[in-house]
C-alpha positions in Angstrom: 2.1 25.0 17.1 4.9 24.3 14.6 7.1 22.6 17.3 4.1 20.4 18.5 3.6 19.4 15.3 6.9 18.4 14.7 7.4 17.0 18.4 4.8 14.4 17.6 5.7 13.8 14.3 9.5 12.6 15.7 7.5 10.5 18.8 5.6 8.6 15.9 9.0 7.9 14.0 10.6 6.8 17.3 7.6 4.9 18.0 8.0 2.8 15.4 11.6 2.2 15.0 11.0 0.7 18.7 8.2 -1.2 17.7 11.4 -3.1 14.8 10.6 -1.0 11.7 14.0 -1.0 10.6 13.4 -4.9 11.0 10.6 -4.7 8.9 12.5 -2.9 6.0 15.2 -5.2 6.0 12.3 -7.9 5.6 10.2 -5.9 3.3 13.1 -5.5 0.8 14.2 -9.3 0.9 10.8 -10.1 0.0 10.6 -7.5 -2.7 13.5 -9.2 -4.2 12.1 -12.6 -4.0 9.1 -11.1 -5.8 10.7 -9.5 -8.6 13.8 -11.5 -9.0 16.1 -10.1 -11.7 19.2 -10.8 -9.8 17.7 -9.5 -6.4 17.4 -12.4 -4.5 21.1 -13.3 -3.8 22.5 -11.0 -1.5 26.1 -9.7 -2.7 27.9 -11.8 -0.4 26.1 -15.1 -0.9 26.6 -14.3 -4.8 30.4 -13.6 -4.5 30.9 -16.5 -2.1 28.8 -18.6 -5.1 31.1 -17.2 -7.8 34.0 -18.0 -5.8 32.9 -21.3 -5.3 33.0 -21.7 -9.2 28.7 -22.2 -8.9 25.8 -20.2 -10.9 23.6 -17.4 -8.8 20.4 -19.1 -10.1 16.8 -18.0 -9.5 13.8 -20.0 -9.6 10.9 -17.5 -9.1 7.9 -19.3 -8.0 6.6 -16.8 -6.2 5.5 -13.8 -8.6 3.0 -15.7 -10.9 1.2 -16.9 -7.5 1.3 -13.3 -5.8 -0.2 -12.1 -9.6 -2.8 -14.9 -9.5 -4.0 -13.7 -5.9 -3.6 -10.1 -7.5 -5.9 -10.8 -10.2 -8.6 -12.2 -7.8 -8.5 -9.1 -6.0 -8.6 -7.3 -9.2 -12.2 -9.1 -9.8 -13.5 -8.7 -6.4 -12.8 -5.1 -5.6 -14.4 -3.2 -3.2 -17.9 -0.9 -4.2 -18.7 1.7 -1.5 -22.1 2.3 -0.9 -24.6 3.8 2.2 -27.7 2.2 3.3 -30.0 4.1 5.6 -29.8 2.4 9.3 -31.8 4.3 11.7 -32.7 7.8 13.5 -32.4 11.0 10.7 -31.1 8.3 8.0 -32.9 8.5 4.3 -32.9 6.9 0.9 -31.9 10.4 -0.4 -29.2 11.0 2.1 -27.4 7.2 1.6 -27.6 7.3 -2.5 -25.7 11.0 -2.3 -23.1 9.9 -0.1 -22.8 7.0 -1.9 -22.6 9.1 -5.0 -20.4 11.3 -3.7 -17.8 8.3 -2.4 -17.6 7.4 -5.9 -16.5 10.7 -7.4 -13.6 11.0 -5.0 -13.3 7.0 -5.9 -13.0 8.3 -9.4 -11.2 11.3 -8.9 -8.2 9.7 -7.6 -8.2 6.2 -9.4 -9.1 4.4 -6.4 -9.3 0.8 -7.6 -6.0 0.9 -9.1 -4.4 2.0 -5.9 -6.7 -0.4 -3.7 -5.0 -2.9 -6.1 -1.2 -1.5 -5.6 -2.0 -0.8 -1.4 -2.9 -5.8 -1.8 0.0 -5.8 -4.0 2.1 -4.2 -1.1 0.6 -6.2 1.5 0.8 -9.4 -0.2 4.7 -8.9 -1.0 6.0 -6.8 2.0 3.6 -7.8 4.7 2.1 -4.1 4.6 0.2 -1.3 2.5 -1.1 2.0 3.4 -3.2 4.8 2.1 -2.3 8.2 2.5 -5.5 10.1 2.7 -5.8 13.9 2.8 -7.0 17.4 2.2 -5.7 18.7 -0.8 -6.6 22.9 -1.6 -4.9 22.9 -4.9 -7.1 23.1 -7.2 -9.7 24.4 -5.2 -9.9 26.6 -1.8 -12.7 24.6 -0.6 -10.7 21.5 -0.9 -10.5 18.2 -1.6 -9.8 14.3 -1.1 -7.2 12.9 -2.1 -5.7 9.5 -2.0 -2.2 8.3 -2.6 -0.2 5.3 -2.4 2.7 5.2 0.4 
């Protein structure tokens, strides 16, 4: 079981480095660096090539206060989820508990915020994930949690 589980665990990996995720990362961090500036977005070479060339490494970061401003619409139009009854079985009753019970694990693990930091990610590095799963620590029955990759 152990060996299937780490079988398909390496076909995903090499899935993806065939699909260009190293060219992604590569990509991912330029863009970081464009975002949060600081000295990041000269590569060393262009920079020593600059300096050598008796010429300041400027930056002109136009970039972060619009990726903010589209972080602070998402920020005021965040998600709410909710269940409406639809058909067959399907109550009132039914719909406002699952409802209710979406937003305790919402709650729980500070969903908005990392709805906010999964944009944030997608806006600057072209992608943001979720990492959703079973957690049994505090509790043998379990429960959801929901992090930020």
């Amino acid at each position: 079981m152990a060996d299937e589980v780490a079988e398909a665990n390496w076909s995903r990996y090499q899935y993806g480095i065939r699909r260009g995720h190293n060219d992604y990362i590569h990509d991912a961090r330029l863009c970081e660096g464009f975002y949060l500036g600081g000295g990041r977005q000269w590569t060393n070479e262009d920079r020593q090539r600059l300096n050598e060339a008796g010429k300041p490494a400027l930056e002109f970061n136009q970039i972060k206060n619009k990726i903010n401003a589209a972080v602070g619409y998402q920020i005021g139009n965040r998600m709410d989820i909710g269940f409406r009854p639809r058909s067959g079985a399907s109550d009132q009753e039914t719909a406002t508990t699952l409802s209710k019970l979406a937003m305790q694990i919402a709650d729980n693990n500070q969903l908005h915020w990392k709805e906010t930091q999964v944009f944030g990610d997608g806006v600057i590095q072209q992608r943001g994930f979720f990492d959703i799963r079973m957690s049994y620590d505090d509790t043998l029955l379990g429960e959801v949690k929901i992090d930020v990759l």
